[in-house]
C-alpha positions in Angstrom: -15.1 7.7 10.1 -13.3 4.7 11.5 -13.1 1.4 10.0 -14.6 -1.2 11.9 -11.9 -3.9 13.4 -13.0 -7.0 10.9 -14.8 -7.3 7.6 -17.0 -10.4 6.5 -15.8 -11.8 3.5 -17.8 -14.7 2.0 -18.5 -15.8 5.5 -15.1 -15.1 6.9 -13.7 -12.5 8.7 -10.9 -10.5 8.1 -9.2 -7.6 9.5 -9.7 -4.6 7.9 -5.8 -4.1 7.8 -6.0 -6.7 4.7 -8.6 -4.8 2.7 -6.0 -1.6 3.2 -3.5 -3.8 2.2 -4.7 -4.2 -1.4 -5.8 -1.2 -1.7 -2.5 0.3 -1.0 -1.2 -2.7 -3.5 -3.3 -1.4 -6.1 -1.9 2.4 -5.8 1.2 1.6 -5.2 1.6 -0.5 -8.3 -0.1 2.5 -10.3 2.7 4.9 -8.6 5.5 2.4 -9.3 4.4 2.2 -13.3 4.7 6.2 -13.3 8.2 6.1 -11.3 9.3 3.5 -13.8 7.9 5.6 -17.1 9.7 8.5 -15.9 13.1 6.2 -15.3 13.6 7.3 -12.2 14.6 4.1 -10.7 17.9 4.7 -12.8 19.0 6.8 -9.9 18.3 4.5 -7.0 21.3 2.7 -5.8 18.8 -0.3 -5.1 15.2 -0.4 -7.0 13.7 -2.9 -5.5 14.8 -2.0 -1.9 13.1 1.5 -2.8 9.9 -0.3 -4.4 9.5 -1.9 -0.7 10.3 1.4 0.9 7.8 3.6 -1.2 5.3 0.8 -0.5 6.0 0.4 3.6 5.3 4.2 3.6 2.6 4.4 1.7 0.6 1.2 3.8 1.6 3.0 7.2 0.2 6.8 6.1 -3.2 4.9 4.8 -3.2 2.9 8.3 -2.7 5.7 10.3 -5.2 7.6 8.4 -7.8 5.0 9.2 -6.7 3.8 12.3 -6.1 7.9 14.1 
């Protein structure tokens, strides 16, 4: 089912890209908290340059998904 192209928000409109955007926020946050449980960000030569990776991924799989 395709999104439609903007969303009405208290009167304004905003593309549905921004309502991905948090979404994909929210998850990647929750991912993020297991990644750092685990430690795992211990091996990454740069964390937060793989925190911005992981979450660049993760926003273009959703939009791409949405947006076939």
């Amino acid at each position: 089912m395709p999104l439609p192209r903007e969303i009405d928000l208290l009167g304004i409109y905003m593309p549905t890209v921004t309502l991905l955007f948090l979404v994909t926020l929210a998850i990647g946050w929750g991912i993020d908290r297991v990644i750092a449980w685990f430690g795992l960000y211990t091996y990454a030569w740069h964390p937060i340059l793989l925190r911005v990776s992981l979450f660049t991924c993760f926003y273009g799989v959703v939009a791409l998904y949405f947006y076939q």
